[in-house]
C-alpha positions as CSV (number, residue, x, y, z in Angstrom):
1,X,86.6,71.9,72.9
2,X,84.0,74.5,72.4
3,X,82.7,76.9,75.0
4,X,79.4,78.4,75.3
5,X,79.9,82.0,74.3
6,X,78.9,84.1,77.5
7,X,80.6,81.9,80.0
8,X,83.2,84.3,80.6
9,X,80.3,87.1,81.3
10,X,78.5,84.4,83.7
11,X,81.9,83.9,85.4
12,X,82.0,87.6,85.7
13,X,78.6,88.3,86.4
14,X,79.0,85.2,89.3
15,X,81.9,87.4,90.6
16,X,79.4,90.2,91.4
17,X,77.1,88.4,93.0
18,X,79.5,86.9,95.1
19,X,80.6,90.4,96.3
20,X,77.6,91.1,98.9
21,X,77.8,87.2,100.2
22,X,81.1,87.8,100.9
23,X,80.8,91.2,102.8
24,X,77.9,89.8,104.9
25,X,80.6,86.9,105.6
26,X,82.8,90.0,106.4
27,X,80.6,91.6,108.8
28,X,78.1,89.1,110.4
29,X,80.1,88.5,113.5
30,X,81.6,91.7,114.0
31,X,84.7,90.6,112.0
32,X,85.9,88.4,114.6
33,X,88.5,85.7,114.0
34,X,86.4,83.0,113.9
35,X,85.0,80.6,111.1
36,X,82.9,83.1,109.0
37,X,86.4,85.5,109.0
38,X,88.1,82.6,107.2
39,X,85.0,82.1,104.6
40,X,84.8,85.7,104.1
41,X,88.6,85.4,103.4
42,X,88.4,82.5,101.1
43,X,85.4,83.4,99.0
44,X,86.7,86.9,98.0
45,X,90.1,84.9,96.6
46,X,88.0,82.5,95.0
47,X,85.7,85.3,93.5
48,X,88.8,87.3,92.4
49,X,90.4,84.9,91.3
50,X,87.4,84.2,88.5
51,X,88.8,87.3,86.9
52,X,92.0,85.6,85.8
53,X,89.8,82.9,84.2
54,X,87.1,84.4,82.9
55,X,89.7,87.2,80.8
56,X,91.6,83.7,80.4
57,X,88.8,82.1,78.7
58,X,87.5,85.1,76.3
59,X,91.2,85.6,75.1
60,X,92.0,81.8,74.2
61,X,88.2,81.1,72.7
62,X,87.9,84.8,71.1
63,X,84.9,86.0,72.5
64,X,86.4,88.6,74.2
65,X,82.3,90.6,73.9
66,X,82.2,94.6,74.5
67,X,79.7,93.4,77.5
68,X,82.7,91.3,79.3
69,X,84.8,95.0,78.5
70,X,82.7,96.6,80.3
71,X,81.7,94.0,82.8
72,X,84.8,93.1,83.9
73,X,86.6,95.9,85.7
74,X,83.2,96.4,87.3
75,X,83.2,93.0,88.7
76,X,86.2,93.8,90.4
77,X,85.8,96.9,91.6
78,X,82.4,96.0,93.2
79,X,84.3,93.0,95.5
80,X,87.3,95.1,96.0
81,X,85.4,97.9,97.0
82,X,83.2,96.1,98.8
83,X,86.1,94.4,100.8
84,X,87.7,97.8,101.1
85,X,84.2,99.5,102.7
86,X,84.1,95.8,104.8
87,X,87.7,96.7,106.5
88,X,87.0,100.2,107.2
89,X,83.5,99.4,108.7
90,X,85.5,97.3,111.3
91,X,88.3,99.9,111.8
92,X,91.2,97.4,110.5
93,X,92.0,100.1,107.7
94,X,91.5,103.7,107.8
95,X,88.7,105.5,105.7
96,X,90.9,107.7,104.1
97,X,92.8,104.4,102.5
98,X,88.9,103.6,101.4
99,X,87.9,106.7,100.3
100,X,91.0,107.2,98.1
101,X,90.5,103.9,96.3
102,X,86.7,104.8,96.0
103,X,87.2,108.1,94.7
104,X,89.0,106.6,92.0
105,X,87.5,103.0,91.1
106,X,84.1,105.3,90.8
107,X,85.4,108.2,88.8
108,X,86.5,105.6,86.3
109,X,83.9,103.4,86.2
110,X,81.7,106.6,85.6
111,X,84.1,107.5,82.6
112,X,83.5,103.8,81.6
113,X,79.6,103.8,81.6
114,X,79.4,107.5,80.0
115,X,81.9,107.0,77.0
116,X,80.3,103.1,76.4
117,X,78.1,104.2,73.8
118,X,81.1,105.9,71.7
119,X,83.4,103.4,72.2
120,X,84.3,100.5,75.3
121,X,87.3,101.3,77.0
122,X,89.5,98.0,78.1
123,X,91.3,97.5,81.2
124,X,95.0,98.7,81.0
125,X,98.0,96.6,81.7
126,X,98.5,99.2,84.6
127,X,94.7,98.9,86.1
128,X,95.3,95.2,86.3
129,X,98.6,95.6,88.2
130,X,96.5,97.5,90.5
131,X,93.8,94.9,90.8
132,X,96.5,92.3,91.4
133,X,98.0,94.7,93.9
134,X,94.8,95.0,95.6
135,X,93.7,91.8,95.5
136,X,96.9,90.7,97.4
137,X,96.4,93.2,100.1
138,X,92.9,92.5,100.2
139,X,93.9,89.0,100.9
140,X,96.3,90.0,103.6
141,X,93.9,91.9,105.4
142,X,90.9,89.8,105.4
143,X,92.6,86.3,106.1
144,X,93.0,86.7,109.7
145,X,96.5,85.2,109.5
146,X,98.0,86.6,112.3
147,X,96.2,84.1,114.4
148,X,99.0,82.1,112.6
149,X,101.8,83.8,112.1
150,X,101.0,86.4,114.7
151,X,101.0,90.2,115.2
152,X,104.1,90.6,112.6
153,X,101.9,89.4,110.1
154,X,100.5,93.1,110.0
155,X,103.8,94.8,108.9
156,X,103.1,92.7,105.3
157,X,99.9,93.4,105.4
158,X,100.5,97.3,105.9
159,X,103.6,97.4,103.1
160,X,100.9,95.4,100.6
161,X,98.4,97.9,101.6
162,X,100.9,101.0,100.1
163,X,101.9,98.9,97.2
164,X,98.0,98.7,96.1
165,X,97.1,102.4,97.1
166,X,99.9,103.5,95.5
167,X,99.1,101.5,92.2
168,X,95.5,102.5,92.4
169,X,96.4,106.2,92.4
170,X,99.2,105.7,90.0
171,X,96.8,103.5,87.7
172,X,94.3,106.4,87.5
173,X,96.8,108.9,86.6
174,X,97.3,106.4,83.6
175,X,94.2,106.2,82.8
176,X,93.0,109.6,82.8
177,X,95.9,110.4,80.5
178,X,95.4,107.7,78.2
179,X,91.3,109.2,78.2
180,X,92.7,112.3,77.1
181,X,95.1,111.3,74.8
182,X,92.3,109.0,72.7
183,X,89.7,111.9,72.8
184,X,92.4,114.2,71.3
185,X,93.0,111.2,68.7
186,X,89.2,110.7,68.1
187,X,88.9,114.3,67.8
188,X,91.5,114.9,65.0
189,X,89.9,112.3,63.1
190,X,86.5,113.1,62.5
């Protein structure tokens, strides 16, 4: 079965678009438990989960493009970030959590966008860790699932939160090293 070449960047470009429904989903009613919480919840899973099968789709066709390179980790940084800025706006998690995540999603993404005429840099095995790491807590946080389970449902939520943050740093340590370390290489060899 053939498929049209650019349906993975569709897929991915649909995930973008999805981000800013999603956050006014977020933040129409205040964040409250209700109805809109849930869809809020739901969409960004289904919308984060599109970066699974798009990446699925490129790799098992091969046309993996340099566009869906680049694309892709900016996809998921938009409705991760957005969904991080959406929590912090309601004062579920604190801005510094946000800001850290921010600071480095941007920095990279930056890199990503100023080096893309030299040469496209993939995602890492250790930046998608992070993404499914954050992707989980994001999950956590934004189903309101302790009208469920109740309040203890925030302890997972909180230990999830760490694990992602904790990637997230530890993932842009990676990455700046593996920067270097190909610059050096590119270096040497012209």
């Amino acid at each position: 079965m053939a498929i049209p070449r650019q349906l993975p960047n569709a897929i991915t470009i649909v995930r973008i678009l999805c981000a800013p429904v999603f956050l006014w989903l977020l933040l129409v009613d205040g964040g409250s438990d209700g109805a809109l919480r849930w869809w809020a919840g739901v969409l960004f899973i289904v919308a984060i989960a599109t970066d699974g099968i798009d990446g699925y789709l490129a790799r098992k066709y091969r046309i993996v493009t340099d566009l869906g390179k680049l694309l892709d980790p900016i996809a998921d940084k938009v409705l991760t970030g957005l969904a991080f800025i959406g929590l912090s706006l309601l004062g579920e998690l604190p801005w510094a959590v946000t800001i850290v995540v921010l600071v480095r999603e941007l920095g990279i993404t930056v890199h990503r966008l100023i080096v893309a005429g030299d040469h496209v840099v993939a995602a890492a095995w250790m930046g998608k860790l992070k993404t499914v790491a954050q992707a989980i807590a994001l999950a956590l946080a934004l189903l309101p699932l302790w009208t469920v389970f109740g309040d203890g449902i925030h302890i997972v939520n909180t230990i999830a939160m760490w694990i992602a943050v904790l990637l997230t740093v530890a993932s842009g340590i990676d990455y700046v090293i593996t920067a270097v370390r190909g610059a050096r290489r590119r270096g040497a060899a012209s």
